[in-house]
VOPAGU-2260 file (C-alpha; in pm, 1 decimal, decimal comma):
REM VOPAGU-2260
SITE   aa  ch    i         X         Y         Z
SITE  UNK   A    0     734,4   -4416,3   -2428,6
SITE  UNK   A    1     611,1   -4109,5   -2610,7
SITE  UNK   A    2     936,9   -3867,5   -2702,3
SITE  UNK   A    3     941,6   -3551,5   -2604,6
SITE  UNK   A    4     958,0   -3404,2   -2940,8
SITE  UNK   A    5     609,7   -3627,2   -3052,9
SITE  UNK   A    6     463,0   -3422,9   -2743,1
SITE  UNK   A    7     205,0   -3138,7   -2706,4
SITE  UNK   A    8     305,9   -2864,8   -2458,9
SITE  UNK   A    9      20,5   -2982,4   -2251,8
SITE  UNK   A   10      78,3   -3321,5   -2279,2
SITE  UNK   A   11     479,4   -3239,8   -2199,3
SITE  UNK   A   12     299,6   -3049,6   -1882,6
SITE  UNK   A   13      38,2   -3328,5   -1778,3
SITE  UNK   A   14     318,0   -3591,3   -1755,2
SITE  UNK   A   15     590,3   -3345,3   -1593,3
SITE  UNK   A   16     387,5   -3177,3   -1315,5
SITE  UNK   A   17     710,8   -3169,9   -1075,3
SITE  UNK   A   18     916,2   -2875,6   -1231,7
SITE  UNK   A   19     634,3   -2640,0   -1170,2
SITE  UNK   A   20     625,3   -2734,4    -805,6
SITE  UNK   A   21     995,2   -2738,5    -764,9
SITE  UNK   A   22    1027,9   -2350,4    -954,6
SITE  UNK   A   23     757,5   -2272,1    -719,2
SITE  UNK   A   24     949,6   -2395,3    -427,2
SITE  UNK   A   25    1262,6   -2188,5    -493,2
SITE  UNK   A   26    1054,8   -1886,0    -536,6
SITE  UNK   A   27     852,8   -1917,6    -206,7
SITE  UNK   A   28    1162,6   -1978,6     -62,0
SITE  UNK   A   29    1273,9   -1628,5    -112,4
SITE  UNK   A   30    1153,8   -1354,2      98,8
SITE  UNK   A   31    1020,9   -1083,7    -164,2
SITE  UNK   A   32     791,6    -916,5      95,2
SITE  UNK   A   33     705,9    -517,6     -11,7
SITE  UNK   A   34     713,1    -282,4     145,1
SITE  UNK   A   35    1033,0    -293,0     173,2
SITE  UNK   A   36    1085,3    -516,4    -100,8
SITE  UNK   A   37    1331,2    -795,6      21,5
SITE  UNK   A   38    1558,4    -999,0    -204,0
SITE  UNK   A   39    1452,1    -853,3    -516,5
SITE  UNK   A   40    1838,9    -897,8    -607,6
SITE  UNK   A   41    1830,6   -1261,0    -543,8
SITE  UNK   A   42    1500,5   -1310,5    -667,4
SITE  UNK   A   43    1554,8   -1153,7   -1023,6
SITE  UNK   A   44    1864,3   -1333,8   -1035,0
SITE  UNK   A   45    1718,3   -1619,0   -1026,5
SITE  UNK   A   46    1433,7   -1556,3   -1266,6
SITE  UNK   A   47    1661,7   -1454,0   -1527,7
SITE  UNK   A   48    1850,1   -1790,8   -1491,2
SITE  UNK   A   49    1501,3   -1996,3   -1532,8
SITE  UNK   A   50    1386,1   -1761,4   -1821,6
SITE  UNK   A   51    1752,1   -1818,6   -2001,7
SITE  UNK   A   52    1701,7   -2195,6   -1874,4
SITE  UNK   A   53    1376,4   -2176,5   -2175,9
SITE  UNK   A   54    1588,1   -2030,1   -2422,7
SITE  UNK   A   55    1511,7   -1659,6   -2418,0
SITE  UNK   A   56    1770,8   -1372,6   -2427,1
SITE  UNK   A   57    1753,9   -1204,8   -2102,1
SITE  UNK   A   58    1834,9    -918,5   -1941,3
SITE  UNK   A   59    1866,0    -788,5   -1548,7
SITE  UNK   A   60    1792,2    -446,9   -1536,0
SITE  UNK   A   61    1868,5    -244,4   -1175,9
SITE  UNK   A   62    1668,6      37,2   -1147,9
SITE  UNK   A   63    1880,8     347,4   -1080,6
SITE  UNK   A   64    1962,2     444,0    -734,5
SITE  UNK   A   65    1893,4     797,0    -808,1
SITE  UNK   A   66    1528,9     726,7    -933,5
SITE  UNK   A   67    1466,1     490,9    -679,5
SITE  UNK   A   68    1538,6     696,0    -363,9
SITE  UNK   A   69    1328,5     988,6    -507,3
SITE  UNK   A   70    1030,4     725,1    -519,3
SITE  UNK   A   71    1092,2     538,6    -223,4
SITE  UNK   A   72    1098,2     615,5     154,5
SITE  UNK   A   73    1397,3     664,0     309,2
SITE  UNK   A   74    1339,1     325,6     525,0
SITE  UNK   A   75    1324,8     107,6     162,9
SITE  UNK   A   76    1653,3     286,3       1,3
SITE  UNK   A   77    1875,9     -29,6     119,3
SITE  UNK   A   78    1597,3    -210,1     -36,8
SITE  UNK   A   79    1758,5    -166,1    -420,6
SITE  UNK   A   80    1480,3    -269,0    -710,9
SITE  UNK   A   81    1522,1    -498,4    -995,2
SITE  UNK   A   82    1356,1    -589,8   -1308,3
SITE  UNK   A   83    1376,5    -879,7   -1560,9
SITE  UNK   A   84    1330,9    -878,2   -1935,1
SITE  UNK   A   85    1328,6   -1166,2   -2162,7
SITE  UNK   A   86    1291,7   -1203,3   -2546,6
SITE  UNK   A   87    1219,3   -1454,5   -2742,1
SITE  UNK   A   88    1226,4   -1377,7   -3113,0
SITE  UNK   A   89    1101,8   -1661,1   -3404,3
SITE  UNK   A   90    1080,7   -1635,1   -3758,9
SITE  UNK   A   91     756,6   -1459,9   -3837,9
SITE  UNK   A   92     148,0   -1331,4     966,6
SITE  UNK   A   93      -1,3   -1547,5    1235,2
SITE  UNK   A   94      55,7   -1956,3    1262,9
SITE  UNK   A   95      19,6   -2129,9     947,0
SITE  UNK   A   96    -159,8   -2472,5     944,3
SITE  UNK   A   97      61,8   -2592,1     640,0
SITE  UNK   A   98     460,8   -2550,2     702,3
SITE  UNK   A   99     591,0   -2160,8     743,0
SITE  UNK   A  100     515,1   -1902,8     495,6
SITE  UNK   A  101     847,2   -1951,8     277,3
SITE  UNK   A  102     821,7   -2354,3     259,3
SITE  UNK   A  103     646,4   -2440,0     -35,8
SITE  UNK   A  104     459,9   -2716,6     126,9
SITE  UNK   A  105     204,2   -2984,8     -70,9
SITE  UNK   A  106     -82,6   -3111,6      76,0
SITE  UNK   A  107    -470,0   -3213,5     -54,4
SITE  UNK   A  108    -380,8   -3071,0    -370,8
SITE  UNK   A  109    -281,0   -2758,3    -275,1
SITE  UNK   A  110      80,6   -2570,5    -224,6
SITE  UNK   A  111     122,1   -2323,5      39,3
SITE  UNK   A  112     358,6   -2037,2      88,2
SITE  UNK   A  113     384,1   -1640,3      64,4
SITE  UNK   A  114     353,9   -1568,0    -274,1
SITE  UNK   A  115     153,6   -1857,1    -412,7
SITE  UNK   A  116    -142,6   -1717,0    -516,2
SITE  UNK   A  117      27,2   -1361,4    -588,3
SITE  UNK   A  118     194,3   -1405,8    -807,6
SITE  UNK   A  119     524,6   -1661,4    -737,5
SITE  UNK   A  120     239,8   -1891,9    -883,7
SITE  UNK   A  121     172,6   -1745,0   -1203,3
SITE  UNK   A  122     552,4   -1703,7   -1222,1
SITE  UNK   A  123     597,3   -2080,1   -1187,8
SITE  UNK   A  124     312,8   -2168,5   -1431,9
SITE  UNK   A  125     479,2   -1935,9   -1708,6
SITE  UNK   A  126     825,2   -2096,9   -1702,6
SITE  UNK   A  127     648,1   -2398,8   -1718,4
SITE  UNK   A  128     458,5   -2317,4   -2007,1
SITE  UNK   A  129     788,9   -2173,4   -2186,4
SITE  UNK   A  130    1011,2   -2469,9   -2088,2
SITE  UNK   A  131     688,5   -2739,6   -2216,2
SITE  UNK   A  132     742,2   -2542,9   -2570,9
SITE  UNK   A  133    1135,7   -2531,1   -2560,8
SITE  UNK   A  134    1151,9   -2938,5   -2477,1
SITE  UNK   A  135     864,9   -3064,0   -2742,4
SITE  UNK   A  136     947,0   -2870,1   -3058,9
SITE  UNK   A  137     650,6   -2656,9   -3035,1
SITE  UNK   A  138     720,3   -2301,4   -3207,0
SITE  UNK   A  139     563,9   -2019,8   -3075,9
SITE  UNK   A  140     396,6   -1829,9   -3367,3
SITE  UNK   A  141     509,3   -1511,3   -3238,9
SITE  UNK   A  142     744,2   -1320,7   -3096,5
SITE  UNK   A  143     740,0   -1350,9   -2727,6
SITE  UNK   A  144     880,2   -1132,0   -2477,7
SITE  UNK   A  145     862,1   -1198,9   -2057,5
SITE  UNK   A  146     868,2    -960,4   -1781,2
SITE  UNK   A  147     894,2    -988,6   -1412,7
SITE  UNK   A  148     919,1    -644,7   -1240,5
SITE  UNK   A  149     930,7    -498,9    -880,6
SITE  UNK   A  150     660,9    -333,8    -714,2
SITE  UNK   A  151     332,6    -412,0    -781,1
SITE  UNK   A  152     199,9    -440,1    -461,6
SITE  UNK   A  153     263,9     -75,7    -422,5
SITE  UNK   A  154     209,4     157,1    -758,5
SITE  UNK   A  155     466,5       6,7    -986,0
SITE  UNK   A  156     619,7     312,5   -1100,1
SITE  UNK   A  157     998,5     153,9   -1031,4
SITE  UNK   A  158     838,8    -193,5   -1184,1
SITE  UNK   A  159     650,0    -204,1   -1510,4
SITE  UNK   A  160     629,8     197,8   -1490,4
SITE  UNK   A  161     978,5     199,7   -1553,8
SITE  UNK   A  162     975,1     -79,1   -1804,7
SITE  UNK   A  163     717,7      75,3   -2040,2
SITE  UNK   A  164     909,6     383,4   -2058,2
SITE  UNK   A  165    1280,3     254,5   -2054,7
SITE  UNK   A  166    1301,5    -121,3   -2130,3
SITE  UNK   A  167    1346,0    -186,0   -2523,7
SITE  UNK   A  168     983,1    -349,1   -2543,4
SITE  UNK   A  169     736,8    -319,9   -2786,5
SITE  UNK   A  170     457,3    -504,9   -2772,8
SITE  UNK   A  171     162,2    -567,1   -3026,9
SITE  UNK   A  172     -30,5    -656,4   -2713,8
SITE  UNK   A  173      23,6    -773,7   -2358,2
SITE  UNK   A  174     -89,0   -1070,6   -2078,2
SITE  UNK   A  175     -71,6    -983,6   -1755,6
SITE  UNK   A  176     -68,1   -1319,4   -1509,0
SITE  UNK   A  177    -373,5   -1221,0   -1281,5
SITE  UNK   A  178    -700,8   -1058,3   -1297,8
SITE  UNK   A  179    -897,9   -1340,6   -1433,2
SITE  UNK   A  180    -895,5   -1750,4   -1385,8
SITE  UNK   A  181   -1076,1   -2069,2   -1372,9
SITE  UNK   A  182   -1293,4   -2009,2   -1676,9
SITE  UNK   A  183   -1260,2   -1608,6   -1667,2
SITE  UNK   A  184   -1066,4   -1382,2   -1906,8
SITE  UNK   A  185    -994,2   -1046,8   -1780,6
SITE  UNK   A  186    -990,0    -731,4   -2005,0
SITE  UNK   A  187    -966,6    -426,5   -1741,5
SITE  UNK   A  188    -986,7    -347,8   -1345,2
SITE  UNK   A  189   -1063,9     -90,2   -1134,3
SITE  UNK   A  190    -778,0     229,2   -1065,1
SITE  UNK   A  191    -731,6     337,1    -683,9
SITE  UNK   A  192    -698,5     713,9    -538,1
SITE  UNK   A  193    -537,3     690,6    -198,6
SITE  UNK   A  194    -555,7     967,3      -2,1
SITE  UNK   A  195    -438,3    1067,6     399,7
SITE  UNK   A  196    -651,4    1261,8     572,7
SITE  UNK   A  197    -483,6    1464,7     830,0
SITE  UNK   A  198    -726,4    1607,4    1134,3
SITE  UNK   A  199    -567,4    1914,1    1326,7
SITE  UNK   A  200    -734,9    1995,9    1682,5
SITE  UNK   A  201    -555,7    2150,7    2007,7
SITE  UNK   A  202    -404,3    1959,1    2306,3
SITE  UNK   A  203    -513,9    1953,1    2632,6
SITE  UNK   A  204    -490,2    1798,2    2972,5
SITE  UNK   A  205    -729,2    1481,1    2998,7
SITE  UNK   A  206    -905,6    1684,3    3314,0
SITE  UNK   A  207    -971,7    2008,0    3128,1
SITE  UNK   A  208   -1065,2    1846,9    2766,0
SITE  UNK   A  209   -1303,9    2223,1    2718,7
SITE  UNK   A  210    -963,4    2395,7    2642,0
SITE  UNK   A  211    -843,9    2171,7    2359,6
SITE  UNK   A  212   -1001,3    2076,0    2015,6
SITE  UNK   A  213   -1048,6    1695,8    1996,6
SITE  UNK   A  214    -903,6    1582,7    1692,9
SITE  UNK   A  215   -1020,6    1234,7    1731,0
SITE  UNK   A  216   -1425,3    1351,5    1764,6
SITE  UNK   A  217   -1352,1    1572,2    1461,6
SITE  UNK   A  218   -1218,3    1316,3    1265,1
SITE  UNK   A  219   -1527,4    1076,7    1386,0
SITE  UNK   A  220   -1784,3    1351,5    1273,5
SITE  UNK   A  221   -1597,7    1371,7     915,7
SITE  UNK   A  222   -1577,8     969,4     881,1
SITE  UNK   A  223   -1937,5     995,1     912,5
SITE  UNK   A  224   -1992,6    1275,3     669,5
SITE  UNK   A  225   -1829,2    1032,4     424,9
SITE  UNK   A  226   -2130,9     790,8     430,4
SITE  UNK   A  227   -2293,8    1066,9     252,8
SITE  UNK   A  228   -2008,6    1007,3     -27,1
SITE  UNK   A  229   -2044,6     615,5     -94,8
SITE  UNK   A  230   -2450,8     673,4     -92,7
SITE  UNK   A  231   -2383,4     897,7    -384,9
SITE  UNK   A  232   -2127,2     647,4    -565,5
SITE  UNK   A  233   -2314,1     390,5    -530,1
SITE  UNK   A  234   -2519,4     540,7    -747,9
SITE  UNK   A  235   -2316,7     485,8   -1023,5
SITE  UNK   A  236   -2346,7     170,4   -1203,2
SITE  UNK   A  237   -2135,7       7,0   -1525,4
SITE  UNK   A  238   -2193,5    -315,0   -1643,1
SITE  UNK   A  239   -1924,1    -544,0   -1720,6
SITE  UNK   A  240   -1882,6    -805,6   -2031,6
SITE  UNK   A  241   -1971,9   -1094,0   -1776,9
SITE  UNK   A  242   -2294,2    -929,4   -1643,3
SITE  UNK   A  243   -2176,7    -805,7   -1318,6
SITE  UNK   A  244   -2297,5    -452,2   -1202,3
SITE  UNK   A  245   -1957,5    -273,5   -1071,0
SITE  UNK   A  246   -1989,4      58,5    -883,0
SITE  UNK   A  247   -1733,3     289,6    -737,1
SITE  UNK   A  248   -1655,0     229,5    -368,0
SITE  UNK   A  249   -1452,1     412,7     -79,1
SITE  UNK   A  250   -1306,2     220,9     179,9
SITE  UNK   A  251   -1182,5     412,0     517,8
SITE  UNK   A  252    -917,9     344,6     764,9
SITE  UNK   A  253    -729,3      96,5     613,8
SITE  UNK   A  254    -437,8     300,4     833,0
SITE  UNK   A  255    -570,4     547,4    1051,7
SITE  UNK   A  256    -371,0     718,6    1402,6
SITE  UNK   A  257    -357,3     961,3    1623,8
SITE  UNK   A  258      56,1    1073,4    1596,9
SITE  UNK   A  259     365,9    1061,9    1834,0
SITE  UNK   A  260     331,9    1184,6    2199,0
SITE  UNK   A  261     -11,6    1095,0    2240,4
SITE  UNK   A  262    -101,7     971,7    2622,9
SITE  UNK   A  263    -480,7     841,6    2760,8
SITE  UNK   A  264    -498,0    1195,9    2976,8
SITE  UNK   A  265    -439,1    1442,1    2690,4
SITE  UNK   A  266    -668,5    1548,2    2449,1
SITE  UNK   A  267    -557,1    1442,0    2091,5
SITE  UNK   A  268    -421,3    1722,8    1840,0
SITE  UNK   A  269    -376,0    1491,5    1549,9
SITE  UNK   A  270    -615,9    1208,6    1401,7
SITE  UNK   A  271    -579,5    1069,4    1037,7
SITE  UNK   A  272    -724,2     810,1     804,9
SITE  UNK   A  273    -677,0     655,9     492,2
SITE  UNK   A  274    -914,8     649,8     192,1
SITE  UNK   A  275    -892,1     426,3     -77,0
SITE  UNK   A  276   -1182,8     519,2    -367,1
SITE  UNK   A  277   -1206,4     234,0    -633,1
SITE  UNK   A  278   -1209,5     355,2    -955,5
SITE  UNK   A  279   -1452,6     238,0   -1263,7
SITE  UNK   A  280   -1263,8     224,6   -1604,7
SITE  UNK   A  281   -1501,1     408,7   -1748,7
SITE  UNK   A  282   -1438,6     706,9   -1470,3
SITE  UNK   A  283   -1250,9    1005,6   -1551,6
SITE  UNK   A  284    -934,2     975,1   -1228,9
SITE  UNK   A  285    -853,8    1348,4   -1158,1
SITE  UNK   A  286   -1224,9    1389,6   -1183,9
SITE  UNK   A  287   -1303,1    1145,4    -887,9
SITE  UNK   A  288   -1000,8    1256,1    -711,6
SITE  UNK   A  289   -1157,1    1668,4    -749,2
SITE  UNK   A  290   -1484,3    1514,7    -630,3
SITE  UNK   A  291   -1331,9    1382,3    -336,1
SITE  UNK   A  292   -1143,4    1670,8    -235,5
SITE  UNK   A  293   -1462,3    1870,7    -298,5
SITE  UNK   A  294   -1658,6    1689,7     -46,0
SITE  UNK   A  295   -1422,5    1650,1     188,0
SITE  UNK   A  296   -1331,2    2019,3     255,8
SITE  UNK   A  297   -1727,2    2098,1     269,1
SITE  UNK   A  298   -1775,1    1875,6     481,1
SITE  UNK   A  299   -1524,7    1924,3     707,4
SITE  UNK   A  300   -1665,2    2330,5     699,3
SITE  UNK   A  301   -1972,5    2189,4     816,5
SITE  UNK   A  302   -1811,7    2024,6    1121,1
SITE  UNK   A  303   -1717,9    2336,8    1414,7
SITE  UNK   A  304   -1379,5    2382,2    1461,4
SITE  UNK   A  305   -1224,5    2075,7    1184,8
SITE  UNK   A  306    -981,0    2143,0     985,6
SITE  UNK   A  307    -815,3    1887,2     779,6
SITE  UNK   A  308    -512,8    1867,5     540,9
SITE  UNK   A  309    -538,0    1623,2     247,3
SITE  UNK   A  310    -223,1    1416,3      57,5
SITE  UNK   A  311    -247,9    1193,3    -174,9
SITE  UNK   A  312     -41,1     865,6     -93,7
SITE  UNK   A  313     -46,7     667,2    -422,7
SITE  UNK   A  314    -290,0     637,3    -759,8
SITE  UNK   A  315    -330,4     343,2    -989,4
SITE  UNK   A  316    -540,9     421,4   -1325,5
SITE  UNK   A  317    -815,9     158,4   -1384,1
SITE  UNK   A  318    -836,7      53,7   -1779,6
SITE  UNK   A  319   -1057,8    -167,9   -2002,6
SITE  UNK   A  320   -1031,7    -287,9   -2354,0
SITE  UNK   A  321   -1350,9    -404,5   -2456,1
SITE  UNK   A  322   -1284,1    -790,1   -2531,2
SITE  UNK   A  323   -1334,8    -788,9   -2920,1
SITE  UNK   A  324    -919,8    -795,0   -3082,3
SITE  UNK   A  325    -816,4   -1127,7   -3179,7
SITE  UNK   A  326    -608,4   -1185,5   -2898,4
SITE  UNK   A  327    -917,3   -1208,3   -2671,3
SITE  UNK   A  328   -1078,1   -1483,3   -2871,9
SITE  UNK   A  329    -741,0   -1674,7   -2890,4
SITE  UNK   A  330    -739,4   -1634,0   -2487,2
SITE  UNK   A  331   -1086,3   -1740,6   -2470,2
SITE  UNK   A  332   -1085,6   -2047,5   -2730,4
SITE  UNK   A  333    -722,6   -2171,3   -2533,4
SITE  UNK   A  334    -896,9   -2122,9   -2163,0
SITE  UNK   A  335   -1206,6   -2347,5   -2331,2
SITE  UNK   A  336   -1022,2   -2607,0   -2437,8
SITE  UNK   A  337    -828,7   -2626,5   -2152,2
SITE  UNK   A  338   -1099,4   -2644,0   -1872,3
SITE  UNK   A  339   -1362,7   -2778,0   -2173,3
SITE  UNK   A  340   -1578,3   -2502,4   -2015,0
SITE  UNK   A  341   -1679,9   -2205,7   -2228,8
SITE  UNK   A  342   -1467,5   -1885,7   -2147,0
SITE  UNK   A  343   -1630,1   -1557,8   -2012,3
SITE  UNK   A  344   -1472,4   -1177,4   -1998,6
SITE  UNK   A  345   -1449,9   -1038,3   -1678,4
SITE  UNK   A  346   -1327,6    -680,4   -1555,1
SITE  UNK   A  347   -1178,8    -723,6   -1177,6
SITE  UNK   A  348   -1224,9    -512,4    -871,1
SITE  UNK   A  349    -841,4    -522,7    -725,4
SITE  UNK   A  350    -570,4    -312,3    -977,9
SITE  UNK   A  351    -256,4    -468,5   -1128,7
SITE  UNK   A  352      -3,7    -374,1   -1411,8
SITE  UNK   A  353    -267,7    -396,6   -1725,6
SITE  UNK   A  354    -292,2     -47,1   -1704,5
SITE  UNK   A  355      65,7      17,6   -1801,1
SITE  UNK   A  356     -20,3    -147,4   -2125,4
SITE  UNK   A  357    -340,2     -64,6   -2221,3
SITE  UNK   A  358    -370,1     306,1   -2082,2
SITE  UNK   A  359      23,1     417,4   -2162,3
SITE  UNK   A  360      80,8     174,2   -2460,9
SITE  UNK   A  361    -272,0     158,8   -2562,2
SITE  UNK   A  362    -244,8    -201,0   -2720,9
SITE  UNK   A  363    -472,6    -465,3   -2642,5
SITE  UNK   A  364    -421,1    -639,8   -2284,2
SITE  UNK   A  365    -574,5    -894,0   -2078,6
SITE  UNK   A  366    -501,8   -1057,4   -1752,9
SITE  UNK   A  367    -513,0   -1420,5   -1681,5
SITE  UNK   A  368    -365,5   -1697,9   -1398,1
SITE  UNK   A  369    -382,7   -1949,8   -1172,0
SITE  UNK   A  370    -536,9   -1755,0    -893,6
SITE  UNK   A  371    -533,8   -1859,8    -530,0
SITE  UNK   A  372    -642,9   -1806,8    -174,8
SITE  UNK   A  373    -579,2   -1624,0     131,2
SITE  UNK   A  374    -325,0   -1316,5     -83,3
SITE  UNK   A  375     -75,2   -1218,9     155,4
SITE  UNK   A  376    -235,2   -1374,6     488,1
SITE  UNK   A  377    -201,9   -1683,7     679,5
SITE  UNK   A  378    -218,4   -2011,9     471,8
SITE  UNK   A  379    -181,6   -1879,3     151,7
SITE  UNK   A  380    -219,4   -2136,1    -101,2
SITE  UNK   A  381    -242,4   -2205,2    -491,0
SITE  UNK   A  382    -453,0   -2507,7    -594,7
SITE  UNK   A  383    -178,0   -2742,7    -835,4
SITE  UNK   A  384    -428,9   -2852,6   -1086,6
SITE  UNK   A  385    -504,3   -2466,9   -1130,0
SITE  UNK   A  386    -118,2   -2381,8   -1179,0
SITE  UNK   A  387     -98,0   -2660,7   -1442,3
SITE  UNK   A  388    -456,3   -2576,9   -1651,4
SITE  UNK   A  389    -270,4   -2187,0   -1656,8
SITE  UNK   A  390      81,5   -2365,9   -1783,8
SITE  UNK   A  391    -111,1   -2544,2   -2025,8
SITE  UNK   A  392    -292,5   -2223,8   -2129,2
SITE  UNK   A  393      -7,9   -1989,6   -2165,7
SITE  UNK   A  394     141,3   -2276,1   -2345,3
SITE  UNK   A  395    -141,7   -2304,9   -2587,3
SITE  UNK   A  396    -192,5   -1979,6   -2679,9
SITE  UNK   A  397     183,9   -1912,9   -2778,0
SITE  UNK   A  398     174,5   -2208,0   -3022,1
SITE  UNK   A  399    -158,8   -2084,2   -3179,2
SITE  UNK   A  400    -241,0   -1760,7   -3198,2
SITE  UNK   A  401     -28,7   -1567,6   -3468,2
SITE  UNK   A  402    -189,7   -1205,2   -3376,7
């Protein structure tokens, strides 16, 4: 039998698939859905236990109360937020078809459970890849330091916000476990301006609707109007490393209401909406958020008798560092001898933490993982091969690539 120590990371990975499956396990296991952000105590506590278990130094930090009920709503403050920082320094809803959401269940090559393919998954894969170097001998040929943080589902700033501007990091450059997979490297993704729109009209009695102001028709007219808005974007066009044409987008109603108090024979005072607008990385934010505005107040002028108020629910900057520092060719030479495919960049549509690293810390950054289907719905699933080619990867790239 080959020892462990005479091992390859990968090799130590191929012939030890279980661990990954049984980290992944635990962490399904543990509620961690946000908003409001459940178990994030019990969660990081056990993440700093698996990171230590690899032989980093590690570190729980709690972010202050104080900070986090003047970013939170009141209905999250018993909802306290974590994160988790490890170093390693060298020398140089609705049935599901496959057990319940939280069971970690196996089956045709897939394992199912909230959180698999975002981002319990990549989690899993990266302990993997850290405990494959720890048990063969391999040294990492750089410093290395790990991260889990709370909040990126919503904007972060209590997650890897806080940890870029009070965590003792600092980073020559920076992976972040999703954005690209399979055969794709990503170097950037889109930003998000979320904005409420608020529609004011007058109530009335259902049998004398002349002496009210309809909100709801108001805000119908104005959702219209907005068509006008994604012709324009549309428009716009930036093409990414891999070839694809990206273009800005607005999406409407993700949330939209009509208020408390509102009965099927009165005429509705209040109507809102949500709008999220994608953001290009190579678009200026407050200048598509001024845009926005902009055509929303003249169109709204247009409309007889619609007025509107406007707030801004969350923003999440979009970033891209074109793909040509070192640590984008290690990526891409590790992901191609991995999947013996050649490696492509790829900038993605959906936002996640890179920003934080390459906008704030301006250092190189790139996203990579196992992927998955079905985020956050029914069924949600990571494919195992896919979790074990990313643990093989990660595991790769920290034993070759000396920055």
């Amino acid at each position: 039998m080959l020892s462990h120590l005479r091992m390859t990371p990968a090799q130590f990975i191929d012939r030890h698939p279980a661990p990954l499956l049984d980290r992944l396990r635990r962490l399904v296991r543990l509620s961690t859905v946000n908003p409001p952000g459940e178990n994030y105590d019990a969660i990081t506590r056990l993440l700093a236990r698996e990171l230590s278990a690899t032989g980093l130094q590690v570190r729980r930090y709690p972010v202050p109360r104080a900070l986090a009920h003047k970013s939170l709503p009141s209905e999250q403050h018993l909802f306290p937020r974590f994160n988790v920082l490890g170093k390693l320094a060298v020398p140089v809803s609705g049935r599901w078809k496959h057990g319940s959401p939280f069971s970690g269940t196996v089956q045709g090559g897939r394992i199912y459970g909230r959180g698999t393919a975002d981002m319990k998954g990549s989690i899993a894969s990266l302990l993997t890849a850290l405990d494959a170097v720890r048990v063969t001998g391999a040294a990492p040929r750089m410093n290395v330091e790990v991260s889990f943080t709370a909040d990126e589902e919503t904007d972060s700033v209590l997650g890897t916000g806080w940890l870029v501007d009070h965590a003792p990091i600092r980073p020559d450059y920076a992976i972040v476990m999703e954005g690209g997979e399979r055969h794709s490297v990503c170097c950037g993704h889109n930003g998000t301006i979320w904005l409420e729109v608020t529609v004011h009209g007058r109530a009335a009695h259902g049998s004398r609707p002349d002496l009210g102001v309809n909100a709801l028709e108001k805000m119908a007219a104005l959702v219209l109007a907005l068509d006008g808005h994604s012709r324009a974007l549309a428009h716009r066009a930036w093409r990414t490393p891999d070839g694809r044409v990206a273009r800005p987008t607005l999406n409407l109603g993700g949330v939209f209401g009509c208020g408390e108090g509102a009965k099927i024979n009165t005429v509705p005072a209040f109507a809102s909406f949500t709008i999220d607008r994608r953001v290009l990385a190579i678009e200026d934010h407050a200048a598509a958020e001024r845009e926005l505005r902009a055509f929303l107040a003249a169109a709204a002028r247009k409309i007889p008798g619609c007025k509107i108020s406007v707030r801004k629910i969350s923003e999440n900057y979009a970033c891209f560092t074109p793909p040509d520092h070192p640590i984008f060719a290690a990526m891409a030479a590790c992901v191609a001898h991995v999947r013996r495919e050649p490696a492509s960049f790829n900038v993605s549509t959906g936002f996640n933490d890179m920003h934080f690293f390459a906008s704030v810390r301006k250092i190189p950054t790139l996203g990579y993982g196992p992927g998955g289907r079905c985020e956050h719905a029914v069924d949600e699933s990571a494919e195992v091969k896919e979790l074990l080619a990313s643990a093989k990867i990660y595991a790769e790239l920290l034993t070759t690539f000396a920055g």
